[in-house]
N, C-alpha and C positions, 0 to 999 in steps of 0.2 A: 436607588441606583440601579440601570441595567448595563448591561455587557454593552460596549461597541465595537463591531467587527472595524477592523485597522487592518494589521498586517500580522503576520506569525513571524514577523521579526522581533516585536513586543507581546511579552507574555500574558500583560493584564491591562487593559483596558477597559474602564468603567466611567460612566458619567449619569446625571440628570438633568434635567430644564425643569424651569417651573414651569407655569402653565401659560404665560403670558410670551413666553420665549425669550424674557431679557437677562433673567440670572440663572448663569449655568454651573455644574459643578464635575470637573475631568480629571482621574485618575491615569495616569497611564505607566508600566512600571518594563523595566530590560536590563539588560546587557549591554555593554559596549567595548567589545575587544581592543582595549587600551588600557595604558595604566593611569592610574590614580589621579593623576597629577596633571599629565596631558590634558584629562577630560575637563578635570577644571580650571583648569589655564584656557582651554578654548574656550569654555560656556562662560567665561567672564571677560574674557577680552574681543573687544567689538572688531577691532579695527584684522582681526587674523580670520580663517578662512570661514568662520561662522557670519559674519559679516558680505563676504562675497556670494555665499551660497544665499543666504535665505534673500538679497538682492535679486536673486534669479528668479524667484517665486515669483508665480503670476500675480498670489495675492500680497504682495509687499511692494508698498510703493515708496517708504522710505522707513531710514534706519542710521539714524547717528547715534553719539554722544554727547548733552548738552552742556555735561557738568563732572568733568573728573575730580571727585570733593577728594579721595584718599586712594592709599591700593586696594583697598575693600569696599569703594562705595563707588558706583558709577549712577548718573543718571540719562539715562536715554528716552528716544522719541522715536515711536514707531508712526507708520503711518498704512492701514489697510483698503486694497481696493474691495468693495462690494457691488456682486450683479445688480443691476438696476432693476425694478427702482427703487434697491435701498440707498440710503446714500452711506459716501464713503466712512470710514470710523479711525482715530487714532489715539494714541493714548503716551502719557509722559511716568516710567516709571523709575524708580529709585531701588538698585538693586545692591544688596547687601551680601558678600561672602563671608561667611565663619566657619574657622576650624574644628573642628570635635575632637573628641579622644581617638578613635576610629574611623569616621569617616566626614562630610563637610556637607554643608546648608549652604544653600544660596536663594537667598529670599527675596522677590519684587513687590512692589505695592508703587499704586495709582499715589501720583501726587500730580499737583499744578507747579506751572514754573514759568517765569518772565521769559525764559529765549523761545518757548513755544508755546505761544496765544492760540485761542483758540480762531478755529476760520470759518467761515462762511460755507453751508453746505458739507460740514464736517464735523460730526459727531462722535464728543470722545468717552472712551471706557474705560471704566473702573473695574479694575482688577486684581488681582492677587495670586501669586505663584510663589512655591515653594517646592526646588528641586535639592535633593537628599543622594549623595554620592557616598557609596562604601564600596571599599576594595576586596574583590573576590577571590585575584590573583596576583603575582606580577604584570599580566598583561590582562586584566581584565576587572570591567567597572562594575558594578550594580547601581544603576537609577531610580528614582521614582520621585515624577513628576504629578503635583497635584494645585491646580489651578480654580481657582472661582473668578470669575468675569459676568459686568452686567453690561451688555451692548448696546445699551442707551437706547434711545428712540423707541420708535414701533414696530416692532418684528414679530411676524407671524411666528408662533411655537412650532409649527413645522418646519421651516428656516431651520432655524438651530436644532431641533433634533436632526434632520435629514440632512445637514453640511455645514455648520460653522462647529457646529458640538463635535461630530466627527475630525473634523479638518482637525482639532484644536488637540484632540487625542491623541494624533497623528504627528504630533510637533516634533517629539524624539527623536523619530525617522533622520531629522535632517542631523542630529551628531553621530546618527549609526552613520551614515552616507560619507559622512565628512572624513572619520577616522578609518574607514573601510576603503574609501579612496586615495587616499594619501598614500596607504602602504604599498609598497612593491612587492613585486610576485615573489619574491624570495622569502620575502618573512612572513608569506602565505600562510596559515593551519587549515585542515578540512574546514572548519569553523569558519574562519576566513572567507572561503571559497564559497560555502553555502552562503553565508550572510550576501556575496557581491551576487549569485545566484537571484536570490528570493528580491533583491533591489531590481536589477536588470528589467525582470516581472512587473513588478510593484510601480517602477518608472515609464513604463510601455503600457501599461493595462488598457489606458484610454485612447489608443492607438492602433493598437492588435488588430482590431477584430476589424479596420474599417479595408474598403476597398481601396481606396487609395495609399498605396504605400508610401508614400514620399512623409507622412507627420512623422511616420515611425521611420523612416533610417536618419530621419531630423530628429530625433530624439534619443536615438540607436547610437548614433554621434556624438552626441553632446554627453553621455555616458562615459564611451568608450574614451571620450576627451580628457573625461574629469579622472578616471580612474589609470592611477601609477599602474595595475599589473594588464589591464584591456593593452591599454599605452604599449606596454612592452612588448605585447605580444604580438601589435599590429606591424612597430617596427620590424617583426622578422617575416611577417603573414600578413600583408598587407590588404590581403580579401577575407580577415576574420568579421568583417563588420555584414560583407556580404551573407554569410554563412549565418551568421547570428539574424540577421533580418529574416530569411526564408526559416529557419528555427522557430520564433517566437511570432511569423505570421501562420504558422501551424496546418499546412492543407496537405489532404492527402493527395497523392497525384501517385501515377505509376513508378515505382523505384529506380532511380539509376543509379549504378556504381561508376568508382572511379579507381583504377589498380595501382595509379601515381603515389609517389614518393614525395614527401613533404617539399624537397627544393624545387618540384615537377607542378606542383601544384598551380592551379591557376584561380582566374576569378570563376569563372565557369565550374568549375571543378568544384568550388568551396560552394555553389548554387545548388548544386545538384547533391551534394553533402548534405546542407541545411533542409532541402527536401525531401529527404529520406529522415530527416528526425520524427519527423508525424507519424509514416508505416513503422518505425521502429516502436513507438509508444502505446501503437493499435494490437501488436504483436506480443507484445510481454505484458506480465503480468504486474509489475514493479517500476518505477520510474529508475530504478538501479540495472536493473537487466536490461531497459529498453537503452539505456546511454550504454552499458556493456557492449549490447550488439551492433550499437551507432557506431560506437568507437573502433569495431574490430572491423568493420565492412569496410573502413577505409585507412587503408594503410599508414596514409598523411595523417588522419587525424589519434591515431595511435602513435607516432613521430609527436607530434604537435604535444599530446599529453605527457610522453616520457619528458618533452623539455619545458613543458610548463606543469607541473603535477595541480597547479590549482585548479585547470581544466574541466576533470574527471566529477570531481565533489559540485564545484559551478553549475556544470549541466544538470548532474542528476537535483540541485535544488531547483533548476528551468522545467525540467521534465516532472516534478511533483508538483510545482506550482502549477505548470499547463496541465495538468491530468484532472487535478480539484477543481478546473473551472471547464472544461469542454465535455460535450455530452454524453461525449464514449469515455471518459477516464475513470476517474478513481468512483465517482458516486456511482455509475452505471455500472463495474462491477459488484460494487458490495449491492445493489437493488438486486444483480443478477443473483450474486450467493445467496443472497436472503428469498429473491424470488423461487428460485428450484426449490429451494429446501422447504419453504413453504410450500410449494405447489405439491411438492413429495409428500407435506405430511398432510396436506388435505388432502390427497388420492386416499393417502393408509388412510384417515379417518373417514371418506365416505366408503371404502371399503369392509371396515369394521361395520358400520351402519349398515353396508346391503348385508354382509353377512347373518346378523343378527334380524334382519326381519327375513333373512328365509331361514333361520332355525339355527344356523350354521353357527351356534356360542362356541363351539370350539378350535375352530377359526378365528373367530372376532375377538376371543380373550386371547389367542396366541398371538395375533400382530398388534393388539394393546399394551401386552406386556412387553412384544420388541420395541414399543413408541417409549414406552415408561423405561424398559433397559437402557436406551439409548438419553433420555433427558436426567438417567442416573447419573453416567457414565459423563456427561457433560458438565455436570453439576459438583462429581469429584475434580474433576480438572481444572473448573472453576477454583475451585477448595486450594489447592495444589498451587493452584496460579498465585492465589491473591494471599493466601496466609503470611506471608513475609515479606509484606507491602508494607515498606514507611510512613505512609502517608495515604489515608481514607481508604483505609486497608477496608471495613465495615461498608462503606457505601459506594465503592468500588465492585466488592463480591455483589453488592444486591442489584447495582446494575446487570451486572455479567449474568447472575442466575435470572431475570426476566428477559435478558435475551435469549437464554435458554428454553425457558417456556415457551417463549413466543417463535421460536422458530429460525428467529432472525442471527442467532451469532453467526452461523457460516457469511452471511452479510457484514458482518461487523466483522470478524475475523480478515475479510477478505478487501475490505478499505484500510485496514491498518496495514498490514502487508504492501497493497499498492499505493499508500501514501506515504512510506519509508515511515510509520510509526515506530519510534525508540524503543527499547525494552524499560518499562518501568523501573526504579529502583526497588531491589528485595522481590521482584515477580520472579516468580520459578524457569520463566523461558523467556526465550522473544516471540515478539507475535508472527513471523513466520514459523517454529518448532510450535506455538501454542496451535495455531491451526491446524497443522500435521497432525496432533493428537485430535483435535478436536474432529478432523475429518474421518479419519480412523476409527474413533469410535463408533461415529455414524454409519458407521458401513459394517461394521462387522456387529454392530447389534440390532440396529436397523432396517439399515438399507440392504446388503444379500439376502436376511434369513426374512426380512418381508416381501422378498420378490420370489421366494422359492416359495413360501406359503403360499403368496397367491398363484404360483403357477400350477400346485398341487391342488388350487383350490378347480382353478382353470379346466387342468383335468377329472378331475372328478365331479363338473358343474354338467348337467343331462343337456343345458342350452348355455349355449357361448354370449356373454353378454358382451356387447362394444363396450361399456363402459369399462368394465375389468381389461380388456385388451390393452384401452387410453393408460390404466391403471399401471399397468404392466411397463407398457412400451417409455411410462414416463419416470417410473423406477428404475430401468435399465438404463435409459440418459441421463438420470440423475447420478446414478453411481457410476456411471463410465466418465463420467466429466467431474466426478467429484476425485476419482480413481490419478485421472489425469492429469488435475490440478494440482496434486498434493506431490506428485512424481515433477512435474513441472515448475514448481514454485522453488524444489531443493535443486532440480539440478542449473537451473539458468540464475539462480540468486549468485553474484559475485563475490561475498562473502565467503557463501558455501564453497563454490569454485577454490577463493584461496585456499583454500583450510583442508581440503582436501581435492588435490590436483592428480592426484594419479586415479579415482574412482568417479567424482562429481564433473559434470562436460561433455557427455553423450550428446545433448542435444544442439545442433551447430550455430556458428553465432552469426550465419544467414538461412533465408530462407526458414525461418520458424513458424511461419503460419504453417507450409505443407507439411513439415513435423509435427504441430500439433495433431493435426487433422488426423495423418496417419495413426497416432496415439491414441488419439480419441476412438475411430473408429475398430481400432485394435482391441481396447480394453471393451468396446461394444462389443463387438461378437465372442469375448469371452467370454462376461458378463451371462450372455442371454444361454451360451452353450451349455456352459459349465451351473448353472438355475436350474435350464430345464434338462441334464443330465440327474443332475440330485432329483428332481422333482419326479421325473419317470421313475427312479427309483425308488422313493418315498409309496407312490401310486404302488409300484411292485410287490415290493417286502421292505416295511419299516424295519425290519431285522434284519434284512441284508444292508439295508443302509446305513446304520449305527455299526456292523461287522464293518462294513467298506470305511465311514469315517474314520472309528477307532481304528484299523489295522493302517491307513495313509498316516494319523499322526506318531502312530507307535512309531512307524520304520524313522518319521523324520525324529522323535525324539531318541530314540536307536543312535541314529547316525550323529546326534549332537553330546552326544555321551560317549561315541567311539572316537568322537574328535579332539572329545575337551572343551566344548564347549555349548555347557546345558545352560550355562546360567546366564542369564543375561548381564550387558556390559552397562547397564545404566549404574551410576553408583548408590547403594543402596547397604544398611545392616546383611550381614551373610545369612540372618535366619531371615528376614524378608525377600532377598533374592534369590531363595533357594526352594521359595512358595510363589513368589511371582513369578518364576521362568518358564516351570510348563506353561499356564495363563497367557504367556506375553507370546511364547513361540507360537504354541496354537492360533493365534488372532492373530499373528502376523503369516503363519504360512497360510489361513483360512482366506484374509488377502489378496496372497499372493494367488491361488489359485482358483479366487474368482474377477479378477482384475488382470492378472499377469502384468502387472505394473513391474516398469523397470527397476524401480527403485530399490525391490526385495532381493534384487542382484547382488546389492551390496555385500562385503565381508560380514557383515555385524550382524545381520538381519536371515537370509538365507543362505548367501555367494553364488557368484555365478553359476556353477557345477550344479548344486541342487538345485536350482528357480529352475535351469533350462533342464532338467530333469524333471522337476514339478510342471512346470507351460507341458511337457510332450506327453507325460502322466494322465493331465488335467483334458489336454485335447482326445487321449485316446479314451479316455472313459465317458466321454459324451456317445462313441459306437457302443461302447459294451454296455452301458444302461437302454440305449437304444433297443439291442439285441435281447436284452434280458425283460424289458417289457415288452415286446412281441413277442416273446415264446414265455412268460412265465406270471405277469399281469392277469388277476382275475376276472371274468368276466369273456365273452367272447368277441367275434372280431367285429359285430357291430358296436360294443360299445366303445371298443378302443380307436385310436386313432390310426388310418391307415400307414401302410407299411413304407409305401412308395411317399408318401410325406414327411413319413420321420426319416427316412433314408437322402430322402434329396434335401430336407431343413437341417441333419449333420453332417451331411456334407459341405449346404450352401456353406454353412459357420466357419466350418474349417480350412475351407476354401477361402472366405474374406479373412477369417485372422491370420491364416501361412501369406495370405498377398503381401497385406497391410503388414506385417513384422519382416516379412523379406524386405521388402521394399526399404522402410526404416532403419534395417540394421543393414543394407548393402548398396544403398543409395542418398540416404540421407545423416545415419551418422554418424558422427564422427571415428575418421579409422583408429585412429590410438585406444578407445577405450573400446574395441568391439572385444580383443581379450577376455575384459573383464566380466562377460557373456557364457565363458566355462570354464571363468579361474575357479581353481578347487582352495582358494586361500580363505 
């Protein structure tokens, strides 16, 4: 048996062919948001809306009932069209419902029967199906369809694995379709909404992408036709179908807004809507954030969702469906997180190597042990994550820990997030907080203390090597993008937003590219300041450097013991939180002040008052390491680095972080939360 890709509206799909491609064998198993009773009153009666639908299929060319023997025995006659030159196929079966204690069988088997002889140029098959109904809820079915069929005649085995075998796994599809459409927008659930989502997609697929738009708003149609809440929604928005065409034909084109009111709305209007859903999906990181910032850009269509709520959930299944298949979405970020990180840790490992063949082992074993701290520190988290997993708890964690090794979790981390991955059941987070930590730890074991060693390595090297610079300059984009990722994933996640609406929402829900950017470029010049201020000093006096670290964290665990608040709020035993808090403060202020991420603003973590205390702290001691290694740096003024360079490179820094942070906090974001900037709360 292998896997066959169908739909992520069916959980399990499985099949084989033989070798000749005539006997096949199709599992396919779901869900059907209905009840019990509904489901199988449709799948056994011909003449209701199961009967009209699969009549629509291209490949159905007919479909009666030959023989009503009882209320439990129907015999019918199908009849399949097939691409040329196979010739067509039909089949006469006799299907059987029975009741169980729990839940109900309905079993088909090939038989012959006088009202339907066979015909000329038509080839029939024998096959067998048995679908199995159990109720999961009041409104909700559990299926699993398991079919053997042999297609007669002569058919290539590539045929049938490559689209009858598929087609056949796919057959489910049409009772999700059926009972998903019938419902009206009012007895909606998310679940609902997603399902009509992932269909819309799934019914458009072979349309999308072509130049001629006319199959796809004919198909767009004929959806919006069949579906009770589209239906509803077109009667009050009569240019919903427009909007949803320019949506799901997906180009990026230059943004236009609209500042109109939903009764204001036009068909233009709803055009230019629909073409901004592509800049919104290239911009966020989530298929949730990106319909977040869809939704808020225009006024109508936040109107539109307060009176339709099934809206919100619909899209965001459009927008993760479109992300997993276009070249920029969901796969291209996780290659990217998996790419930096990679690229980051082969820099550290050919770094390690030049070290050690010029002598330099005490280097070389210092940013080995940060590679090996940081694949610790990943591999507890791992630990933490999966121990309380129901279900392949064991080969779940040994997935996770070889992505560990390899490089790649920030990759995989970073497709879950922007495929709207679920929180497993019994996983200790969701996968947006599990990458939060996992980025975190990367940086503070890492990423900082491997870009300060090398920069200390930098200075004290008699010849400047390009490739240590390459090394350098790609540590510091790595950790300013990793810095900004992590601040960005929490404040534009929707969820987050609800949950906490007076602090999460800084960053605006237009306009998010040039906010990135700013952020990016911000936590850059922190980054490189605040490395090579520790690293001048390091070069200086390792004794004044260990005085300088230890006396910064004293004052801030000082200040969290004058406030009440030493011990960290994660919940934990009081004699474990009371060994974990200095540990957890320190690598969250160490952080903050090589990042200056907005995120350490928060109440819980720094507050506002101390971060913007720490950022002005952090900026000025880039001058005083400066000062203090030109007057106090052994060695004289040829081997050090000139004055007028270190003078004008702490300045340049500080001159692009005060741009780039003014800019962001008095041009770009949002006024309500700039308070939260020197709350002392």
């Amino acid at each position: 048996m292998k896997t066959i890709k169908t739909s992520s509206l069916l959980d399990n799909a499985v099949a084989m062919v033989s070798k000749d491609g005539r006997e096949n064998i199709v599992q396919a198993s779901g869900t059907i948001r209905a009840s019990f009773m509904s489901v199988v009153a449709y799948m056994f009666c011909a003449e209701q809306g199961f009967h009209q639908i699969t009549m629509e299929e291209s490949g159905v060319n007919k479909h009666k009932v030959v023989q009503h023997e009882n209320d439990h025995a129907l015999v019918f006659h199908w009849g399949f069209n097939m691409p040329s030159p196979v010739s067509d196929r039909d089949g006469i079966f006799r299907c059987i419902i029975q009741k169980l204690e729990d839940d109900c069988i309905m079993s088909a088997q090939s038989i012959e029967h006088d009202q339907a002889p066979h015909q000329d140029g038509v080839v029939r098959i024998v096959a067998r199906r048995l679908v199995r109904f159990s109720p999961v809820s009041p409104t909700v079915t559990r299926f699993t369809v398991t079919s053997t069929f042999d297609l007669g005649g002569s058919i290539p085995s590539f045929i049938s694995r490559s689209f009858t075998t598929p087609a056949a796994a796919r057959a489910p599809l049409g009772v999700l379709r059926y009972f998903n459409q019938v419902k009206p927008a009012e007895a909606f659930e998310a679940a609902d909404a997603k399902e009509l989502g992932q269909l819309l997609v799934l019914d458009t697929d072979d349309v999308r992408g072509k130049r001629d738009w006319h199959p796809l708003e004919a198909k767009l149609r004929t959806f919006v036709d069949r579906s009770a809440a589209l239906r509803g929604a077109r009667s009050t928005c009569p240019w919903i179908e427009v909007m949803l065409k320019e949506v799901l034909r997906n180009r990026l084109r230059v943004p236009k807004g609209s500042m109109k009111a939903l009764e204001e709305f036009t068909e233009e209007d709803a055009r230019k809507a629909g073409r901004g859903f592509a800049n919104a999906l290239v911009a966020n990181v989530s298929a949730e954030a990106a319909v977040d910032e869809w939704l808020k850009t225009y006024p109508a269509l936040g109107e539109l969702e307060q009176r339709y709520p099934f809206v919100r959930p619909m899209m965001n299944a459009v927008a993760g469906a479109i992300l997993a298949q276009v070249a920029w979405g969901v796969k291209f970020r996780a290659w990217l997180g998996a790419g930096v990180s990679a690229a980051d840790g082969l820099s550290d490992a050919y770094m390690i190597k030049t070290f050690n063949d010029m002598g330099d082992t005490a280097n070389a074993k210092g940013l080995l042990a940060m590679v090996g701290a940081n694949l610790a520190i990943q591999g507890l988290i791992v630990y933490a994550q999966c121990q309380g997993l129901k279900k392949n708890r064991w080969r779940t964690a040994l997935f996770e820990m070889l992505t560990v090794v390899s490089f790649v979790k920030p990759g995989i981390d970073a497709y879950r997030v922007a495929s709207g991955a679920e929180q497993l059941p019994g996983a200790a987070a969701s996968p947006l907080v599990e990458m939060i930590w996992t980025k975190g730890g990367e940086l503070f074991f890492e990423a900082i203390p491997g870009l300060v060693l090398q920069l200390v390595a930098l200075l004290n090297a008699e010849q400047v090597s390009n490739v240590a610079i390459g090394s350098i300059l790609m540590s510091t984009a790595s950790t300013a993008l990793t810095a900004t990722t992590m601040f960005w994933d929490v404040d534009t996640d929707p969820g987050t937003r609800k949950r906490n609406p007076d602090w999460i929402g800084i960053v605006p829900d237009l306009n998010r590219g040039s906010a990135f950017a700013a952020l990016f470029f911000m936590s850059a010049f922190q980054v490189i300041a605040k490395a090579a201020a520790v690293a001048l000093l390091a070069v200086t006096s390792r004794l004044w450097l260990l005085q300088y670290v230890a006396a910064d964290h004293a004052l801030h665990l000082v200040y969290r013991v004058a406030r009440n608040d030493a011990v960290m709020y994660a919940p934990a035993p009081p004699g474990l939180s009371y060994v974990a808090a200095p540990l957890l403060r320190v690598m969250l202020k160490t952080l903050s002040d090589f990042t200056g991420g907005f995120m350490f603003r928060l109440p819980l973590i720094l507050g506002g008052s101390y971060w913007l205390f720490n950022l002005a702290m952090s900026q000025a001691s880039v001058f005083a390491c400066v000062h203090l290694y030109l007057e106090y740096a052994p060695g004289d003024g040829a081997d050090k680095i000139a004055a007028g360079t270190l003078w004008a490179g702490a300045g340049g820094l500080a001159a692009g972080w005060l741009i780039t942070f003014t800019y962001f906090v008095f041009r770009i974001a949002v006024p309500k939360y700039r308070h939260t900037l020197w709350s002392r709360r």
